[in-house]
Structure formats: structure tokens, C-alpha cells
C-alpha positions as CSV (number, residue, x, y, z in Angstrom):
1,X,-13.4,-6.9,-1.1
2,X,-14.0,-3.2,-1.8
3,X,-13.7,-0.5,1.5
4,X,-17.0,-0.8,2.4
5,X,-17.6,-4.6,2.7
6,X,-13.9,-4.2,5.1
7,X,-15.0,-1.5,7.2
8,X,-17.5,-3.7,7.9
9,X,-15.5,-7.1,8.4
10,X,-13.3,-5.2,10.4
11,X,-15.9,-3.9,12.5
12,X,-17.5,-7.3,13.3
13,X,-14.2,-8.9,14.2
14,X,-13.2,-6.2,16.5
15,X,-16.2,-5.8,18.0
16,X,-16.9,-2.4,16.7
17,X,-19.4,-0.3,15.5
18,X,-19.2,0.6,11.4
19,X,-18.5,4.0,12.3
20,X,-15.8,3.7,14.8
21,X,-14.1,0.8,12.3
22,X,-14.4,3.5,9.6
23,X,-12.3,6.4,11.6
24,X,-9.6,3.1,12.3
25,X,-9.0,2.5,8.7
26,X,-9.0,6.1,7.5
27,X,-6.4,6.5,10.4
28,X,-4.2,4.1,9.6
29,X,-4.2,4.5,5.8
30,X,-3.6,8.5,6.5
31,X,-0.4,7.5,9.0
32,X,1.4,5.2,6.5
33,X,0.2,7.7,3.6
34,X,2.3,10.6,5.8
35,X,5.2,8.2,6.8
36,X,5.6,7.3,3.3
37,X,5.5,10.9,2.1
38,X,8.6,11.4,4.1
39,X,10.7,8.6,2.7
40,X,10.0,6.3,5.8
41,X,8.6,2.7,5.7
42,X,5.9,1.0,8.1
43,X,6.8,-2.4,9.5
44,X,4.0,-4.6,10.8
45,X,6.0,-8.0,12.1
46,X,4.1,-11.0,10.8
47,X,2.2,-8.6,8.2
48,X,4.3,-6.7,6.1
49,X,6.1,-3.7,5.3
50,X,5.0,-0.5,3.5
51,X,7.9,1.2,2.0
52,X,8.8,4.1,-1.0
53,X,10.4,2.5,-3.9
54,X,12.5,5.0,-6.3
55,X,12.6,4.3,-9.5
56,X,15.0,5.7,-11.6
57,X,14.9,7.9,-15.2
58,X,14.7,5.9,-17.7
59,X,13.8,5.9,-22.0
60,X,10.8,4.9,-23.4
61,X,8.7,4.4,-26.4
62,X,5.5,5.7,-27.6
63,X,3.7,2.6,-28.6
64,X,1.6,3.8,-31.5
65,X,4.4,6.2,-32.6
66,X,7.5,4.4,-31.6
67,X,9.1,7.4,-30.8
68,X,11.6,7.7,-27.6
69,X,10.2,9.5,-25.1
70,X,12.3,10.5,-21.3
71,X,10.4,8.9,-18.4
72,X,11.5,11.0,-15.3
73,X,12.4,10.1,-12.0
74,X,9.7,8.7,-9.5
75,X,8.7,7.5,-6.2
76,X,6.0,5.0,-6.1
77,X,4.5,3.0,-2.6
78,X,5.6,-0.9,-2.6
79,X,4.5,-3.4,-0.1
80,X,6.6,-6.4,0.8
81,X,4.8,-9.4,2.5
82,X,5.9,-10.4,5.4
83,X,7.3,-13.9,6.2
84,X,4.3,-15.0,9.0
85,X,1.1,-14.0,6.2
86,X,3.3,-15.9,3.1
87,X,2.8,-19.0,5.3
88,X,-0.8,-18.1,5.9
89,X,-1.5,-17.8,2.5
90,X,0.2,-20.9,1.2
91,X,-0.8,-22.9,4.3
């Protein structure tokens, strides 16, 4: 399902129009986006919970050159399921 075909779901199960499904998504996905950049997490009960994962420095290799290489510091977005849609799924 690309963005388009779940504005779309989303606006026929809400009862909305495209547009007004549209603004809902691009709200929601700028509002964990911000929460995120600030080292916070997002916790939707029976959904899941968007969260910053740090991930520390750490060696590597080039693979054509096998040569080490530093791989710095980061931050990446995670996403934990939560217990309610694990059952959904495997139901």
C-alpha cells in the first residue's frame, strides 16, 4: 500500500473526504517526526510505539576494499508493535 492508495483507505473508513484524510496523515506523521526529533517516543495502546533508537560507534569494513572504516554515532526511528495488533496479525 503506497500513500496514496492509504489516504484513500483512510478516508473511506472515516468517512472523510481525500483531502481532509490527506491533512490527517501529513499531521500525524509531522507530530511523531517532531516528538522523535526531540528524543521522545509516541505510544499508541493496542498499536505500537514510535521511539529513537541510538546506536552506538562502531568499526567497519569496506566490502570491495576490506579496509576498516569508523562508523559514527547515530540516531535512527524504531517502531515496536504493540501487544493488541501482534494478536491481530497472527489471529
Amino acid at each position: 500500500m503506497n500513500k496514496n492508495e492509504l489516504i484513500a483507505a483512510m478516508a473511506e473508513q472515516a468517512g472523510l473526504s481525500k483531502k481532509d484524510a490527506e491533512k490527517a496523515l501529513k499531521a500525524f506523521t509531522d507530530v511523531v517526526a517532531e516528538e522523535l526529533k526531540k528524543d521522545g517516543k509516541v505510544q499508541l495502546v493496542g498499536f505500537g510505539t514510535f521511539e529513537v533508537s541510538n546506536r552506538a560507534a562502531r568499526d567497519g569494513r569496506n566490502p570491495q576494499s576490506g579496509e576498516v572504516m569508523k562508523i559514527p554515532a547515530s540516531k535512527a526511528p524504531k517502531f515496536k508493535a504493540g501487544k493488541a495488533l501482534k494478536d491481530m496479525i497472527n489471529a
